[in-house]
Backbone as CSV, one residue per row, in Angstrom:
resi,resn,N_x,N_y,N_z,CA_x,CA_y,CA_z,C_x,C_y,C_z
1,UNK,138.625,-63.949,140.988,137.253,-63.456,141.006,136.261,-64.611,141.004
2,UNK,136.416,-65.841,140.077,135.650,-66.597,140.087,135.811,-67.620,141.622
3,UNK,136.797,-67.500,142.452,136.543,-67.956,143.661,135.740,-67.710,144.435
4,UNK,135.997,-65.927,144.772,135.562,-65.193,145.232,133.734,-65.398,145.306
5,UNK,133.797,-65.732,143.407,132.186,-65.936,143.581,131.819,-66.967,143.926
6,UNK,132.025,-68.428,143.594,131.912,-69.646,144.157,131.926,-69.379,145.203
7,UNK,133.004,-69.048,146.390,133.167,-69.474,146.992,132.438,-68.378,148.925
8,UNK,132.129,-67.292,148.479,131.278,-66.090,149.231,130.526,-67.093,150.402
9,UNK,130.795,-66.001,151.055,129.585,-66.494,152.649,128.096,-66.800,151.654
10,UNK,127.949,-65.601,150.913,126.615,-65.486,150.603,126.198,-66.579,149.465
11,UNK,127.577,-66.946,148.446,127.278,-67.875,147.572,126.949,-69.537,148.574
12,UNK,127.884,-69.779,149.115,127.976,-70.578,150.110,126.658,-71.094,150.931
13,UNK,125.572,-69.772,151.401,124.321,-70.327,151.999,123.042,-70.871,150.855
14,UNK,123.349,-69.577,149.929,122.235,-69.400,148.803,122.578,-71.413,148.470
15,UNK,123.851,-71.901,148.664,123.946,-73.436,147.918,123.320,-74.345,148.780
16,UNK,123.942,-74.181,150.166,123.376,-75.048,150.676,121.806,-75.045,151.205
17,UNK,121.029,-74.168,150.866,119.784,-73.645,150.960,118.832,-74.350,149.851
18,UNK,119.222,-74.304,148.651,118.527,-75.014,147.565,117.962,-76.509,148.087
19,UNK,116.703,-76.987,147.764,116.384,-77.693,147.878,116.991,-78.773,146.769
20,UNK,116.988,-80.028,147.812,117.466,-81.432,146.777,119.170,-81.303,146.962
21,UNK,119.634,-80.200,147.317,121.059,-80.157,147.124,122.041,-80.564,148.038
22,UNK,122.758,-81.614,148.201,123.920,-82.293,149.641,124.832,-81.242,149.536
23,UNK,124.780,-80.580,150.732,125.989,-79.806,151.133,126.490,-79.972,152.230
24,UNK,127.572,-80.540,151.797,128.332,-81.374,153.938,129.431,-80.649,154.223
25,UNK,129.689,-80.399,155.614,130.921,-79.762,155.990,131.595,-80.462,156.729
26,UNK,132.914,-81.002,156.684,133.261,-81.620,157.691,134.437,-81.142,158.416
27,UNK,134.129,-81.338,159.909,134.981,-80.153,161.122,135.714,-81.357,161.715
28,UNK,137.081,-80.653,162.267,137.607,-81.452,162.905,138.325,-80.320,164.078
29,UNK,138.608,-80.204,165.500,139.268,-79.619,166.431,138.472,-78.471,166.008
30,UNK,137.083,-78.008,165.720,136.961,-76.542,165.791,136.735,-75.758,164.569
31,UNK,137.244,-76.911,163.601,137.715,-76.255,162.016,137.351,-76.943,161.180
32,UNK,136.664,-75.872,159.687,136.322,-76.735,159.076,137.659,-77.162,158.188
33,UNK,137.396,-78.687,157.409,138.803,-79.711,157.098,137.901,-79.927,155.563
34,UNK,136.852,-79.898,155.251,135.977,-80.451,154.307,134.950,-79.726,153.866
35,UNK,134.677,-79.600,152.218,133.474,-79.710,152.081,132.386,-80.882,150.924
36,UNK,131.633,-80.718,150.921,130.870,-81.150,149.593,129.739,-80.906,148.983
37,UNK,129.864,-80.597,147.681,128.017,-80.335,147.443,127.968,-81.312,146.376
38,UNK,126.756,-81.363,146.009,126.175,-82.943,145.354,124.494,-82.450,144.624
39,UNK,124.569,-82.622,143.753,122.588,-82.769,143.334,122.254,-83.316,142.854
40,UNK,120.676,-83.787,142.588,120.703,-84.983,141.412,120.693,-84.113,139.634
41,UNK,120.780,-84.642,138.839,120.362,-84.239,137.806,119.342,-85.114,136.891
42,UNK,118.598,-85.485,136.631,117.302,-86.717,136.072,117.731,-87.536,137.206
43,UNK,118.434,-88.841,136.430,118.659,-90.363,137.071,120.157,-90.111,137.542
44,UNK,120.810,-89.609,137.190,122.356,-88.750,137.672,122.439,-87.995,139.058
45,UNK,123.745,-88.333,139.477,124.341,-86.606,140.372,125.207,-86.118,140.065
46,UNK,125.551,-85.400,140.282,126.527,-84.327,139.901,127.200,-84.296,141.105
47,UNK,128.521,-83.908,141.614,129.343,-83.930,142.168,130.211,-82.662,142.114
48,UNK,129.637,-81.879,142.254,129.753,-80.305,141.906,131.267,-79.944,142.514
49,UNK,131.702,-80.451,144.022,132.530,-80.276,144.584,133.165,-81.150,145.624
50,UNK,134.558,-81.493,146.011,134.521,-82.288,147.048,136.181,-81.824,147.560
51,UNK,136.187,-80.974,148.925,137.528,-80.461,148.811,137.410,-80.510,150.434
52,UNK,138.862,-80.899,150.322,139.518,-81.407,151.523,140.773,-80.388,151.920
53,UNK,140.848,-79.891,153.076,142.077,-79.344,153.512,143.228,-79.829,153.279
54,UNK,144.208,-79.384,152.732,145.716,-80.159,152.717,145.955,-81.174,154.031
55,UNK,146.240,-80.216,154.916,146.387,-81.069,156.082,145.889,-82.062,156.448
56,UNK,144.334,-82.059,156.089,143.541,-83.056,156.664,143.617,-84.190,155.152
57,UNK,144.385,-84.378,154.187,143.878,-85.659,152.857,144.517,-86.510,153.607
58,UNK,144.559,-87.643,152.937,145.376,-89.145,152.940,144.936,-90.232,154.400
59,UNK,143.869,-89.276,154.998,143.559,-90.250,156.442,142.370,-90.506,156.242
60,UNK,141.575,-90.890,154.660,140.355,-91.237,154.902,139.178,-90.451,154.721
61,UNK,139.259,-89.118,155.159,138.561,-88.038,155.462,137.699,-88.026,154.054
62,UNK,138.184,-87.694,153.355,137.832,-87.727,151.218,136.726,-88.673,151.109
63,UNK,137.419,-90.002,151.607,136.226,-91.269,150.884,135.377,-91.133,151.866
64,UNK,135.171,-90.496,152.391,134.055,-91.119,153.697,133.143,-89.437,153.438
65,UNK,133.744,-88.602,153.097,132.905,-87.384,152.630,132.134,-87.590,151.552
66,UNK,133.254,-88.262,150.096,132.320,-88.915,149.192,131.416,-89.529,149.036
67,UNK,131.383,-90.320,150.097,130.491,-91.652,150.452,129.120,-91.233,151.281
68,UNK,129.094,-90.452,151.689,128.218,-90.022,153.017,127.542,-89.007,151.613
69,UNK,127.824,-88.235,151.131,127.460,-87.206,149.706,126.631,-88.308,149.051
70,UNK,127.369,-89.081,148.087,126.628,-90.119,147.025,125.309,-90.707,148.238
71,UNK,125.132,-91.384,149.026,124.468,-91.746,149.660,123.294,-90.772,149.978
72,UNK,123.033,-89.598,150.380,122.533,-88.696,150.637,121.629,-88.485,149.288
73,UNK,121.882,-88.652,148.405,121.419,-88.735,146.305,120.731,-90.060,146.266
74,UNK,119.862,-90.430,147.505,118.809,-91.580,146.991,118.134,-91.532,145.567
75,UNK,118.614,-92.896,144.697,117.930,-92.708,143.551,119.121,-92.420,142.400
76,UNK,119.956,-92.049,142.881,121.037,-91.626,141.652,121.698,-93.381,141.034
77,UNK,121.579,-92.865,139.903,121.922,-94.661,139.480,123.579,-93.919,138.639
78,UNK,124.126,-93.093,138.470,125.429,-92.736,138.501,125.814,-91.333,138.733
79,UNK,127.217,-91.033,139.094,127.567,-89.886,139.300,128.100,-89.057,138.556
80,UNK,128.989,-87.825,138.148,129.270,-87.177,136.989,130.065,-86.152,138.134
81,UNK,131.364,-86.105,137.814,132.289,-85.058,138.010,133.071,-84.476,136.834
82,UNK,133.396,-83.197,137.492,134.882,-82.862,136.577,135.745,-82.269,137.220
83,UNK,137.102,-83.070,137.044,138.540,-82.523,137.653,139.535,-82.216,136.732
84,UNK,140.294,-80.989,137.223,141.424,-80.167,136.212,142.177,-81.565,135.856
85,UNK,142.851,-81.262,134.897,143.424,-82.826,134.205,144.626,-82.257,134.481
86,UNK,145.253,-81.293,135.133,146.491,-81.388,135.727,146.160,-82.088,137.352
87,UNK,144.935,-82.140,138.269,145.001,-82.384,139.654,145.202,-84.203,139.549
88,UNK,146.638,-84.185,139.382,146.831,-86.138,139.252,146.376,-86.448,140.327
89,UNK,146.526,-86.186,141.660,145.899,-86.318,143.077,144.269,-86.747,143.174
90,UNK,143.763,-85.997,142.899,142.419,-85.727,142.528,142.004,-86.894,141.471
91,UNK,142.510,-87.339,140.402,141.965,-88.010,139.466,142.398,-89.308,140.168
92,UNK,143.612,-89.354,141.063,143.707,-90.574,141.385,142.676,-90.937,142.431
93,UNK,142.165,-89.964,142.949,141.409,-90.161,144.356,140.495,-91.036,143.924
94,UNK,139.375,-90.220,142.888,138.398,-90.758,142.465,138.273,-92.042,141.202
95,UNK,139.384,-92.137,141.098,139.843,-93.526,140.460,139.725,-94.690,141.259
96,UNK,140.414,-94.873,142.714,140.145,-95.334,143.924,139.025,-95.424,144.293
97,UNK,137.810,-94.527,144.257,136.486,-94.408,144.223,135.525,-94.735,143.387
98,UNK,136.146,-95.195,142.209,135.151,-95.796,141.186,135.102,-95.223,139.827
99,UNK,135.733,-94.197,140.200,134.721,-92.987,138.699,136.354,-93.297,137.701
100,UNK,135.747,-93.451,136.335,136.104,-93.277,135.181,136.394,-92.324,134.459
């Protein structure tokens, strides 16, 4: 259920609609492979989301979504995520990426 709500056509526009808010999609052959949303919070961003198709991880796709997101947050002097502390994948990603 809580996907369902996150994740709705309708939740989906209402996000990327908000002002101030990075919401990137990234397509590859037709399809989307990526997404991300991002906002600031004061001097902070938040890093609300950053999800990559199975198929499409390990070629890059991730850091360059991340990167293009943080960038987009002119003004953010750090970032703030949270990942399930079982996704070792995930914690390693952004370990590789900087975050603590």
């Amino acid at each position: 259920a809580i996907i369902d709500r996150w994740h709705s056509l309708a939740a989906l526009a209402r996000q990327a609609a908000e002002p101030r808010r990075v919401f990137l999609v990234a397509e590859h052959g037709g399809r989307i492979v990526g997404t991300s949303l991002a906002y600031p919070d004061g001097a902070e961003a938040v890093l609300s989301r950053l999800y990559i198709h199975p198929d499409a991880q390990g070629g890059g796709l991730g850091g360059g979504l991340l990167a293009e997101t943080l960038r987009r947050l002119i003004g953010a002097s750090a970032c703030r995520l949270e990942v399930e502390p079982r996704n070792e994948r995930a914690i390693r990603f952004y370990g590789r990426a900087g975050f603590a």
